[in-house]
N, C-alpha and C positions, 0 to 999 in steps of 0.2 A: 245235401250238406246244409246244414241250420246257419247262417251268417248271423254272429256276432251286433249286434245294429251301433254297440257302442264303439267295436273297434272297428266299422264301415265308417264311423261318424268322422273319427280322426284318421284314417287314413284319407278318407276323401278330401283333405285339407292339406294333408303334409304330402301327400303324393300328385294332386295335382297342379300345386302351384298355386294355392287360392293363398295371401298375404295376410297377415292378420288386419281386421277391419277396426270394430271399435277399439278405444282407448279407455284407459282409465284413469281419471285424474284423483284430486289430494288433495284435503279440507287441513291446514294447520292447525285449526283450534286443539290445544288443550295437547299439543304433543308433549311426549314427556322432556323435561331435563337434560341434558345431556345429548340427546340423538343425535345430536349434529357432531359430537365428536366423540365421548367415551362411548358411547352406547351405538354408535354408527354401525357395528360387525352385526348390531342387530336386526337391521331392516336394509341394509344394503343393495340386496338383490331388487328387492320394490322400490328403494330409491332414485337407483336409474335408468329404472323402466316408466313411472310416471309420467305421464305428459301434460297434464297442466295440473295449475295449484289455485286454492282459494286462499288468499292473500289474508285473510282474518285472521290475525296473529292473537286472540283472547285468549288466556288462563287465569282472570278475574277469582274464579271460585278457586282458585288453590290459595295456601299460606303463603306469605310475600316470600318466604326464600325459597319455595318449590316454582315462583314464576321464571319463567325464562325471562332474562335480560335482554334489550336489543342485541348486543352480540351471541346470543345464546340462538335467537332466532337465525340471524345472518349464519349461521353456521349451519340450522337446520336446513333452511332454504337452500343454500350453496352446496348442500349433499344430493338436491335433486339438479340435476343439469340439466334433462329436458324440461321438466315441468314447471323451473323457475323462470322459464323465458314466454310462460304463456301461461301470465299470470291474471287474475277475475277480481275484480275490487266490488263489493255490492255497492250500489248506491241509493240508501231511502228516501223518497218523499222526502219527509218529515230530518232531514237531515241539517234541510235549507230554509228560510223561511216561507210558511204556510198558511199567512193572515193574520191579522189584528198582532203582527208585529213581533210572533211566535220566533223561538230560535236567532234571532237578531244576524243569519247570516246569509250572502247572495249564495245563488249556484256556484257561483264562479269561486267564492271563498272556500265553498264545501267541496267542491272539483280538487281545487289544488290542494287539499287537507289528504282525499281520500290517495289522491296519486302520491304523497312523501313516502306510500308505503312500497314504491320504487327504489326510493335512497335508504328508506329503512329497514327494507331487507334485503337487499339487492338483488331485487327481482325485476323482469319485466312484463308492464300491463299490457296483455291483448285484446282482454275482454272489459266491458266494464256494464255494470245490471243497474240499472233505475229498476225501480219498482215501488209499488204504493203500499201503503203499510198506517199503520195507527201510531199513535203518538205514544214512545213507551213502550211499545205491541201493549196495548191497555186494550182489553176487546169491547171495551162499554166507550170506547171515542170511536169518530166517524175515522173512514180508511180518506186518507188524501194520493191523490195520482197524481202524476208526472201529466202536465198536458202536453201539448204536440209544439207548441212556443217554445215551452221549457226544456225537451226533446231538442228541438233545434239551436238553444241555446250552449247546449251540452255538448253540441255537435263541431260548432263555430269553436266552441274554445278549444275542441281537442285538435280539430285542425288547423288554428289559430297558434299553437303553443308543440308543433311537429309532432301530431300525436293522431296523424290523418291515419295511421294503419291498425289504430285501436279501435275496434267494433262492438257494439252493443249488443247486449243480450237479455230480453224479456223475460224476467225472474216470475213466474208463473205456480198460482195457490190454489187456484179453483176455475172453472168454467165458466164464473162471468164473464158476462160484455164487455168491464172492464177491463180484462183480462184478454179477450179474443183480440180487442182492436189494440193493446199492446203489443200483444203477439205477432200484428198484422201490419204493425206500423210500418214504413218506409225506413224506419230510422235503424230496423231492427235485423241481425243478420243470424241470432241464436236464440233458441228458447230454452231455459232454465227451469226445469219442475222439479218443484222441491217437494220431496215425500219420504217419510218412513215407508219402509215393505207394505206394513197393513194399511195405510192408508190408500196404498194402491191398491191392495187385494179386496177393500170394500169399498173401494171407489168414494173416496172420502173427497167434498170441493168436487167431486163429479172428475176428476182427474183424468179417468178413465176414455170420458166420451173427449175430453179437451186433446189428450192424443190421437184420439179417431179425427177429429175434426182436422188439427192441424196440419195432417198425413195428407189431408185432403184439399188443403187450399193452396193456391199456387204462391200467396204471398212466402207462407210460412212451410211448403213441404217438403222442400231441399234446404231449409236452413241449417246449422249446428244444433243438436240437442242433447243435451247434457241434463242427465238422471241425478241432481243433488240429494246424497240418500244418507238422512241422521242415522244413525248405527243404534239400533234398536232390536227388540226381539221381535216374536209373534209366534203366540201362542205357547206352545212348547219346543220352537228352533230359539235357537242361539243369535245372537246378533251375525255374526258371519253367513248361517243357514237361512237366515231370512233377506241378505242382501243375493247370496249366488238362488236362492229358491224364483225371485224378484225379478234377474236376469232372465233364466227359465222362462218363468211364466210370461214374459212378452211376444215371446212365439208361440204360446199356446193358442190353442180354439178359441179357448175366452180370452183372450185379448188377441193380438194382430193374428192370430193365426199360421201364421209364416215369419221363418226367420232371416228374410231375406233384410230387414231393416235392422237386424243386430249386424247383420254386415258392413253395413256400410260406414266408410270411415269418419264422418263426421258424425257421429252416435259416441259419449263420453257417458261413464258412470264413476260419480263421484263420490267419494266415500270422507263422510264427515262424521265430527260429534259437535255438539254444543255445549256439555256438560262432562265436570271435569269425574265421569263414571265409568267412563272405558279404558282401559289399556291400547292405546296405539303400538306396542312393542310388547311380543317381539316377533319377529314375520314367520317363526316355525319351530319345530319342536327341534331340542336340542342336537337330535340324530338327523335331522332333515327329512325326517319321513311324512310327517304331519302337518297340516296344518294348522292353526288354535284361533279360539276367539277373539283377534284382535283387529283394530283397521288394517294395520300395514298387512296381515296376513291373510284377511281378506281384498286386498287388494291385488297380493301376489296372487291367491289362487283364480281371481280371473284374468290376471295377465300369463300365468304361464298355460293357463287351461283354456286359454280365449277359442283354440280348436274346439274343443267340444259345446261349449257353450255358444259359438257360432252357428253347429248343426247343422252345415253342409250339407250333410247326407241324412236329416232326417232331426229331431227332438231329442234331446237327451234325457234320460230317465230324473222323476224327482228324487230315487236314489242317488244317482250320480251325485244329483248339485244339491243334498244333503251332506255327502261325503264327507272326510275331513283328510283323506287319504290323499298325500302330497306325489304328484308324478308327475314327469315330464315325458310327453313321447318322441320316441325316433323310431328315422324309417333308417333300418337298411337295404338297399336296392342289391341288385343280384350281381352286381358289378363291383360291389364295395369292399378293398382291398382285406377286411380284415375275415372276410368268407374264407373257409380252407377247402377249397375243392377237392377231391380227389377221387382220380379215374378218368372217364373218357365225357366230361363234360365240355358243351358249348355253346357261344353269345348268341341268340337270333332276336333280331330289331323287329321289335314291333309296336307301333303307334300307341296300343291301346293299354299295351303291360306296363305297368309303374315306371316309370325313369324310361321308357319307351323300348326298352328290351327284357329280356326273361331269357334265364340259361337253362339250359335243357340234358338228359342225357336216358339211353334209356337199357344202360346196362344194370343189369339188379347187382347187389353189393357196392355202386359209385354211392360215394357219398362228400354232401358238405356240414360247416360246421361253421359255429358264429359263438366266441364267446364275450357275454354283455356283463353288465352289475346290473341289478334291475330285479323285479317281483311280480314280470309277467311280457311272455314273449305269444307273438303268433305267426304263423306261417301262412304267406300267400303263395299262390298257384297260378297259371292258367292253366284252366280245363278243358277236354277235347277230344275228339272221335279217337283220337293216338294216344289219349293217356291212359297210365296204369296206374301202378301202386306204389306206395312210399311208405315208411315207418320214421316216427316222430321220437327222437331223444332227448331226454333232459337231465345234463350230469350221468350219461349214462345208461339210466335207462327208457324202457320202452315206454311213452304215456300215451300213444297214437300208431294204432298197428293195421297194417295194410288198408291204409287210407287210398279211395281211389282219386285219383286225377282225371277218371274219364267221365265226359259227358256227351251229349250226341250232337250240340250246338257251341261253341268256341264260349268258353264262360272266363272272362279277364278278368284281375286283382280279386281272386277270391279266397276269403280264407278257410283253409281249409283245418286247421286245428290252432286251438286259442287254449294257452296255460291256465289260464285265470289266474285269482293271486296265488303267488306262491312265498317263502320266506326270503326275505330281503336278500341280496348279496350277489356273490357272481358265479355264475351260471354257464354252461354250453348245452346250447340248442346243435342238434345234428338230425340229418336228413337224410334217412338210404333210403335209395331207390331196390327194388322190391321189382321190378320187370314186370311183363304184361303189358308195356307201354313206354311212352315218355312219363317221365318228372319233369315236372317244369316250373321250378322255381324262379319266382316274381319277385318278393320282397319278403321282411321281416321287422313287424311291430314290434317294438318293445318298451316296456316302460320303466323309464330309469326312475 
């Protein structure tokens, strides 16, 4: 029997208990108008699932009546609940005075400037970024850093002014030195890399080896790292296709190889613009079936997809996380009340079958049934010296005939026939057993 490797990938997530890991946080620039209340029905589902927010409230490049108001934003912010409480303020060099008298303002003045955007949208700051930068970003001026004084000066006034559980995060551009001992600082408890897709896919700033490296040093390898990723294309993908392709490719060969570091929960990928050229709205196609080129709906498909994209059990296809096909999975276990039994079936516990049991029967003609909404169901088994055969229904009829269930070595959560898509809607899946054996039905994928 051929397994499936994409429906191995999320079962092995929803069935054994693994919790989702990374997060995805939320850039404000440039959100539209309204989203915080007329428009709110339109990204709601990604609203309060965000978990932190980049506090840079700009929409400079729209007509002054398309900007959002201070209360325009406070309503925006206040539609995310989690992710307004763990909120990232940048902080530039070049914010504060930098020599010969530039800027005419202390740290301490630009501190208290950049946090009002606490009372001014009613957020709260957990992170806050130093980083060095050019005057302007003018790229013909020299770049000024934050020195290790100045770091601790930063440090003194947040826990000077009850702000001691605010923590720092290295906003990171390239593989300089400059850069590594930021990274590396004592002061510092996240790293920030900020990249479009292709920037990371030609290792643009060396980006590339600066995440090998940090992976590697004990200063920085259990830190927070948050993927800050402008909404961009590459190539011929779409701005959404080039951020979930991006995801992907972190566990590939050519980069970390394993995706044991998408798992882990202090891993965020951020999804921002700068430019007022994207659609943030609306988080999916009218029907719900889709998902379309925008922030908020790139951000929902990797929070409701975070199982596959995780790859628990293995990479996920660059078809897949091309996709734009909106799904959610569920597992039904063999115990789940809306299974319709019928005949001489029954419970046996065992460790290793999904939900720790698997119902069994092995008269031909018993049969059960399950009926979902959804565009694609599969059916798991255990396998075994005592199984037989079974026949797979769908609405009826037959689309899997005298499937066996036997193997010569005990074979758990396997599937043994997978729908693929089918036309949206709702559906019943049924299962008669066919004798020569047990049936021993495990679980049932489905995607709603």
């Amino acid at each position: 029997m051929r397994k499936n490797p994409i429906i191995l990938c999320l079962l092995a997530a929803l069935f054994t208990g693994a919790g989702h890991c990374y997060e995805v946080w939320y850039g404000l620039p440039y959100m539209e108008k309204g989203a915080g209340d007329s428009r709110l029905s339109e990204w709601e589902l990604t609203a309060g699932s965000l978990k932190g927010l980049n506090l840079n409230d700009t929409d400079n490049q729209r007509p002054d009546d398309e900007q959002n108001t201070r209360s325009d934003w406070q309503d925006i912010v206040a539609s995310m609940p989690l992710a307004k409480d763990n909120g990232i303020i940048a902080f530039q060099r070049t914010s504060f005075d930098y020599g010969e008298g530039k800027v005419g303002v202390t740290l301490v003045e630009a501190a208290e400037r950049k946090f009002r955007a606490e009372s001014n949208l009613g957020a709260t700051v957990k992170w806050v970024m130093p980083f060095g930068n050019q005057p302007g970003e003018n790229r013909d001026l020299p770049v000024y850093n934050w020195s290790d004084s100045e770091l601790q000066e930063l440090r003194d006034w947040l826990d000077s002014t009850g702000r001691s559980n605010v923590q720092m995060m290295a906003n990171i551009r390239n593989f300089g030195i400059a850069q590594q001992n930021l990274a590396k600082s004592s002061f510092m408890s996240g790293v920030s890399i900020e990249a479009k897709a292709s920037i990371w896919f030609e290792n643009g700033g060396r980006r590339q080896n600066f995440l090998h490296w940090a992976l590697e040093q004990p200063e920085t390898m259990n830190d927070q790292f948050v993927f800050q990723m402008p909404f961009k294309t590459y190539g011929a993908q779409t701005e959404c296709q080039a951020m979930r392709s991006f995801v992907r490719w972190l566990s590939t060969p050519e980069m970390l190889n394993s995706t044991d570091f998408v798992q882990r929960d202090d891993v965020a990928f951020l999804v921002i613009t700068y430019e007022d050229q994207a659609d943030h709205l609306p988080e999916k196609t009218s029907n719900g079936r889709q998902y379309v080129n925008t922030l908020t709906s790139t951000a929902l498909s990797l929070i409701e997809q975070r199982d596959l994209f995780e790859g628990r059990n293995g990479l996920i296809s660059a078809a897949e996380a091309d996709s734009d096909r909106r799904f959610i999975p569920l597992q039904v276990e063999d115990s789940d009340p809306g299974l319709v039994y019928q005949g001489n079936w029954s419970t046996k516990g065992g460790s290793s079958d999904s939900g720790g049991s698997m119902t069994v029967t092995k008269v031909s003609g018993d049969k059960v049934s399950y009926t979902f909404t959804g565009d694609r169901v599969a059916v798991g088994m255990r396998l075994g010296n005592f199984g037989g055969r079974c026949n797979i229904k769908i609405d009826g009829k037959v689309e899997g005939r005298q499937l066996s269930t036997h193997a010569s070595d005990t074979q758990y959560q396997t599937v043994i026939y997978d729908s693929g898509i089918i036309d949206y809607g709702t559906h019943t899946v049924e299962i008669v057993a066919k004798g020569g054996g047990n049936t021993m039905l495990d679980f049932l994928y489905i995607e709603q």
